[in-house]
C-alpha positions, 0 to 999 in steps of 0.5 A, a space after each residue: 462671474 457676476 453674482 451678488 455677495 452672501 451674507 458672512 458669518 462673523 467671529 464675534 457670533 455666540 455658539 449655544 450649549 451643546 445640544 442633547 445627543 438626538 439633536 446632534 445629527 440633525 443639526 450636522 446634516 443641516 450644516 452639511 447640506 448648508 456648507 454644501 451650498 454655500 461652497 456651490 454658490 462660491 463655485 458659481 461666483 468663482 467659476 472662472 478661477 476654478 478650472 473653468 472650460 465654457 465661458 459666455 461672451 455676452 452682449 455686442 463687442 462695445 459692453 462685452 461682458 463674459 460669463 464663466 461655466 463648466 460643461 459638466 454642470 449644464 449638462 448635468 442641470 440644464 432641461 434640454 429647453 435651457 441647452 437649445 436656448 444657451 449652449 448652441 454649438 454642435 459637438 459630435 454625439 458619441 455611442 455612449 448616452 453619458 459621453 466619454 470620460 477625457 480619461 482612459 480608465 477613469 473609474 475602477 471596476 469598484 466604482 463601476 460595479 456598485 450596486 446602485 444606480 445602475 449607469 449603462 445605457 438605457 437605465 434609469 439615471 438619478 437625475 430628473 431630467 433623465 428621460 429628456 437629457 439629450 445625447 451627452 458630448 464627448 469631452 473636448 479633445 484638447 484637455 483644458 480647453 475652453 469653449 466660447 460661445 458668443 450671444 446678445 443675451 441679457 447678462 443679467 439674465 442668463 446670470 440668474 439662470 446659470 445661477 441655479 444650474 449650480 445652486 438650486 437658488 436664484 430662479 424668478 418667474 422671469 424665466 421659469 419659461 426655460 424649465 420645464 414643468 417637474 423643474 417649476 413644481 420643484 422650484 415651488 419647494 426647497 427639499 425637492 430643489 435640493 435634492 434634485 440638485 444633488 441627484 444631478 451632481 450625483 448623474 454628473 459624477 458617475 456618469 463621468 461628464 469631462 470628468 478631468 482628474 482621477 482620485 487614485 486609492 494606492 496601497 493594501 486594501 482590507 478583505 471581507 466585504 471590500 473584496 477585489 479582484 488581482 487586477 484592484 489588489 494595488 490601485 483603485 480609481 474614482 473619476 472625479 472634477 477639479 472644480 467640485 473637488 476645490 470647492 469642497 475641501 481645503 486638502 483639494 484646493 491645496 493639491 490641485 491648485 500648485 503649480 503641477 496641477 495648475 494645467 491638465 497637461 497630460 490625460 493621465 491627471 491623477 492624485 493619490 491617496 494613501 491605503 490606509 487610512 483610505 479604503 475604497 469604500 470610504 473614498 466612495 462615500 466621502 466623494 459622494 459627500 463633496 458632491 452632494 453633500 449627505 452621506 445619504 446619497 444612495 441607497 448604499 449603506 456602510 458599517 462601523 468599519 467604513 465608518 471608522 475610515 470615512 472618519 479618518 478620510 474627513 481629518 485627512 482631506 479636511 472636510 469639518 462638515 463630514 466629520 461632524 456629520 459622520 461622528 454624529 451618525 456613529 453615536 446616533 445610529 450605529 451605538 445609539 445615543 452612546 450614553 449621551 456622548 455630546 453631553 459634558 459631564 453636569 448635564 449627564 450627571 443632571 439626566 442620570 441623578 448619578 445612578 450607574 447605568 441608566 444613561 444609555 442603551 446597554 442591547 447587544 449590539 451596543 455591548 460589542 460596538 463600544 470597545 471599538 468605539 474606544 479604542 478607535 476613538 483614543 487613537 492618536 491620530 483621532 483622539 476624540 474628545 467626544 467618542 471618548 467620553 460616550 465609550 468611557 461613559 458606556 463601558 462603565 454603564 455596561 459592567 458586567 455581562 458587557 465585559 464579557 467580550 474579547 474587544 472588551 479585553 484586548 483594549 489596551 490595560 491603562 484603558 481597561 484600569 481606567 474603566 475599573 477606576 470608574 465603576 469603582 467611582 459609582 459603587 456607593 450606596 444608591 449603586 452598589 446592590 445593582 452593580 453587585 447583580 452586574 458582577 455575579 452576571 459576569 461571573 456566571 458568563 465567564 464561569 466555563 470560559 478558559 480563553 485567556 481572555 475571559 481570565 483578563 475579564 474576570 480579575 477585572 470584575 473581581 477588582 471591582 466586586 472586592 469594592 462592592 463588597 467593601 462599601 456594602 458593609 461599610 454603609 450596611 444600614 443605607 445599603 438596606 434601604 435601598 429600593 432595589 433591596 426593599 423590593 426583594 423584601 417586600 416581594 418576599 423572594 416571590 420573583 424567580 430570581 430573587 433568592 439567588 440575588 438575596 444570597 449575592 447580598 449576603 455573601 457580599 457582606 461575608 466577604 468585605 466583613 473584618 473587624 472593624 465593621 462586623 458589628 455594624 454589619 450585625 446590627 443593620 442585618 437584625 434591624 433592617 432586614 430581620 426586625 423590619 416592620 411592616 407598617 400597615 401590620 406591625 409585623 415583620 416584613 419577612 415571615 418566620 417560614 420565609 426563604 429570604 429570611 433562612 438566607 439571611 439568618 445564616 448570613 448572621 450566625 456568619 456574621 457573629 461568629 
């Protein structure tokens, strides 16, 4: 197919710095929707070697030139204006207003019954040319063959204009004429071309036009909210397009261009796919992808579960596009920014001055994703850089109440023994009072829990409070003018919790008192908490009928038996 060529990106490119976390899923939607149409414009160019079954023989017989296609995209794309003026054969209408899939059975009961875009006669079809689409074809009878139409038509001229059935590009206001008027207001702006060209490619795939491959889901799939029928338990099938699938994944392109698939020799064409790592549910959306490019592509949406699959479904198929994209999304929208995942170490250290904590969203939903955000991430046939720095980064953020949770103690004990390591890396003196309230929150939590679990959960938090303890008397004097500490000074016990966090502190300095630090211990109780001044006054910060200072009075006597 004649087109002109596409500029190509070079090797010698610079990459820039990675870019902060609400950056990311911007930028891997736009390269997703660019991969998409760069590989539809090489479709375009390259009908002819991708399963073409229409080609155009233009011009007289001395400068015949020919133009290749497929049925399925003009009448998918094409107003009926462009289909009067082109494609002037006549095959025979069938009942059903979408055509007949050249398959038996082409689509599963799953694919059928999905709770968008309702597909039976009479709905309303995503595609904008619905209400004007004329009767759609049945399929050729002879799988594979190709239908030739001759015209005088100016090459170049219809080029261009099948151009954009496949790109959404290339239209002039040469022949704009063909296209009716919602097609030249949408020409007019690029989002609305793109999307109506996904919402055709999207009529196009349900609808099932020549659809001539099945993509068959063999094997157990999970219960739950992908539930089946006895009938589904075994096999789930997609009805799909050789072109589309080979143009828009290497793992495709491979299968289905070998020898055994280099001819549709029988009705039955099918390539499989193994459960697991597919389910039905990922299979949906990652075709939804190939063919539109987003996984935005419905009002459908999917959980961390399919997530998780949709995920293992891009490595598996190839798709770099859907896997930049759909990690990008589990960080962004399902545990939202993951304590700056995409961020390598200095930059996180630069944005959090090393505090404990602070990176990162810590709410509930946060808390019972991120182990499964790990453990999935550090599967060895993941093992994702990425994810795996944003849980780490997470989890060590969320000490405390946050490992209070079965996911939290199943993870695998190396894993677990290197979340300790890594509080235990924060606990000094800027961190150590707010990590010392996180571990007797954890402790409250798990007090009345005797699920073996909880056990796990709290020798883990005993391990990391016996190195609270340790630095909070080893650099008592800096501990204590710290501001969460001055605060509570200051407030003298005033806010509700403050007393019990007041004899956390003290309690903490009993337990990692010995020898060698108890008489620094003493000095920095007397002079920094005791004999503190306030300096607008002169006068001790805590008065002598303070409750604070009764807490830390027997604190001392402790400390100096």
């Amino acid at each position: 197919m004649v087109a002109p060529p596409q500029p190509q990106a070079t090797s010698s490119q610079q990459h820039p710095p990675p870019p902060p976390a609400s950056s990311t899923l911007a930028s891997a939607l736009d390269s997703s929707t660019k991969e998409w149409r760069d590989h539809l414009q090489e479709l375009f160019e390259k009908a002819k070697e991708r399963f073409a079954d229409v080609v155009w023989e233009l011009g007289d017989d001395d400068d015949l030139e020919e133009v290749w296609g497929h049925k399925a995209i003009v009448y998918a794309r094409a107003p009926p204006s462009f289909q009067a003026r082109y494609f002037k054969f006549r095959p025979a209408p069938t009942p059903n207003p979408y055509g007949a899939s050249p398959i038996p059975n082409a689509q599963s009961n799953y694919s059928l019954s999905l709770p968008i875009e309702d597909m039976t006669p009479g709905s309303r079809s995503p595609s904008p040319f619905a209400s004007r689409r004329v009767m759609s074809p049945a399929p050729s009878s002879t799988t594979g063959q190709v239908l030739r139409i001759s015209s005088n038509i100016a090459p170049a001229l219809f080029t261009n204009e099948l151009e954009y059935l496949y790109t959404g590009k290339g239209l002039s206001d040469a022949f704009e004429f063909l296209f009716d008027s919602v097609d030249k207001r949408a020409d007019d702006d690029e989002a609305a071309r793109v999307d109506k060209l996904r919402n055709d490619l999207i009529y196009m795939w349900r609808s099932r036009l020549y659809s001539d491959i099945r993509v068959v889901l063999e094997g157990n799939f999970p219960s739950g909210r992908e539930s089946y029928s006895a009938n589904d338990v075994s096999m789930a099938a997609f009805s799909s397009h050789r072109f589309i699938l080979v143009s828009r994944s290497q793992y495709f392109r491979e299968r289905l261009q070998s020898s055994s698939f280099a001819l549709p020799t029988t009705d039955e064409n099918e390539i499989k796919l193994p459960s697991p790592p597919f389910t039905p549910a990922s299979v949906h959306f990652t075709l939804g992808f190939i063919y539109t490019g987003t996984l935005s592509f419905s009002h459908r949406t999917f959980d961390l579960t399919t997530a998780f699959h949709i995920y293992r479904a891009a490595m598996y198929l190839q798709l770099d596009s859907l896997h930049r994209e759909i990690q990008a999304r589990i960080v962004e929208e399902m545990v939202h920014g993951l304590f700056h995942a995409f961020l390598p170490f200095d930059q996180y250290e630069k944005i959090t001055a090393g505090r404990w904590g602070v990176g990162g969203c810590k709410c509930k939903q946060c808390q019972r994703r991120a182990p499964r955000v790990l453990e999935f991430a550090m599967s060895p046939d993941v093992n994702d850089p990425i994810l795996t720095r944003g849980a780490q980064r997470a989890l060590s953020g969320m000490f405390g109440e946050g490992w209070c949770q079965a996911d939290f103690a199943n993870l695998a004990p190396k894993t677990r023994s290197n979340l300790v390591k890594g509080v235990s890396l924060r606990t000094n003196t800027m961190n150590v009072i707010p990590l010392l309230f996180a571990a007797q929150a954890a402790l409250t939590k798990l007090e009345n829990n005797s699920e073996a679990w909880a056990e796990e959960v709290r020798e883990m938090v005993h391990t990391v409070r016996k190195r609270i303890d340790d630095t909070m008397c080893n650099n008592a004097e800096e501990v204590f003018e710290q501001e969460e500490w001055l605060s509570i000074l200051e407030r003298d016990g005033a806010q509700f919790s403050d007393n019990e966090k007041v004899g956390w502190v003290m309690d903490s300095l009993i337990r990692g008192l010995n020898d060698k630090n108890a008489g620094m211990v003493y000095q920095a109780v007397v002079s920094a908490i005791l004999l503190r001044a306030d300096p607008t006054t002169g006068h001790t910060v805590l008065p002598m009928t303070s409750v604070v200072r009764a807490s830390v009075e027997r604190a001392r006597l402790e400390v100096a038996r």
